[in-house]
N, C-alpha and C positions, 0 to 999 in steps of 0.2 A: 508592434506585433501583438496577437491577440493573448498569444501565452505570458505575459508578461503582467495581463490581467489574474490572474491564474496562481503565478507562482507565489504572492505571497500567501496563499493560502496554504499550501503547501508546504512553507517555511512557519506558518505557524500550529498547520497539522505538527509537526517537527517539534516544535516548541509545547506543545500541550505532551505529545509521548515523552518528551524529557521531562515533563512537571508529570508526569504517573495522573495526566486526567484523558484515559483513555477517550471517554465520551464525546468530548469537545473536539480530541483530535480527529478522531473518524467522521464528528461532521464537518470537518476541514478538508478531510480528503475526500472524501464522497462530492465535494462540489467540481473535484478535478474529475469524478469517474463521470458525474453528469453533465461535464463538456469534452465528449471523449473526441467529437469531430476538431476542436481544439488542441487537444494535446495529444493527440494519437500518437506524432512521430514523434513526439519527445521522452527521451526518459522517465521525466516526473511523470506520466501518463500510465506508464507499466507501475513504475514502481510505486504508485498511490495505490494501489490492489494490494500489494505487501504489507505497506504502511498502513492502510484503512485495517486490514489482518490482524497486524500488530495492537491496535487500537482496540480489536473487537476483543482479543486475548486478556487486554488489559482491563478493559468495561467489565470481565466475564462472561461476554456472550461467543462460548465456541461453535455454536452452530455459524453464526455470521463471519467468525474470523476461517474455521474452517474454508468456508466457502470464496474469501477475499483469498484465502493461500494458493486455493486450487485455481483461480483463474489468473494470480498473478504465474504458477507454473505451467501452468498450459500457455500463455504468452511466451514462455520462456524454454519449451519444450525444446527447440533447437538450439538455444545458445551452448556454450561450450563451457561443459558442467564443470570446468576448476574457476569459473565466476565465483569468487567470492561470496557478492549477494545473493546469489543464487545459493549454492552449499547450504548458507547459514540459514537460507528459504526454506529449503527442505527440512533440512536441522529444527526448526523450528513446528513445523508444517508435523512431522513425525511424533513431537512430542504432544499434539494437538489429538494426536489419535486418541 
């Protein structure tokens, strides 16, 4: 399966926001958001928008993390806001303002 190629990127986006190098992790995740036909139906595919977010917060660039929050919450506009990741999305997303 092709997401399989994929997810260790995403396991080491992961690994870079645990080591505080935002930069490296966002280009970990941005290679999931540029195979979106890949991981569309998969979680890791929503939630690399979050992660890439997190990443941009952490680089210091809030214009880009801004932008990574807003489109991982507009993916998420229907689910059922006591989501955890979600919450702490917004939680997040608000203090960004």
């Amino acid at each position: 399966m092709l997401i399989n190629y994929l997810y260790p990127a995403y396991v080491r986006g992961q690994a870079y926001l645990l080591a505080h190098n935002g930069t490296a992790a966002a280009t970990e995740f941005q290679k999931l958001l540029d195979h979106r036909g890949i991981v569309l139906n998969f979680v890791t595919g929503s939630v690399a928008h979050l992660q890439i977010g997190r990443a941009y917060a952490m680089a210091g660039d809030t214009a880009k993390a801004r932008a990574a929050y807003k489109d991982f919450l507009t993916l998420w506009k229907d689910a059922d806001s006591d989501i955890p990741i979600l919450k702490q999305a917004k939680g997040e997303y608000t203090r960004l303002q």
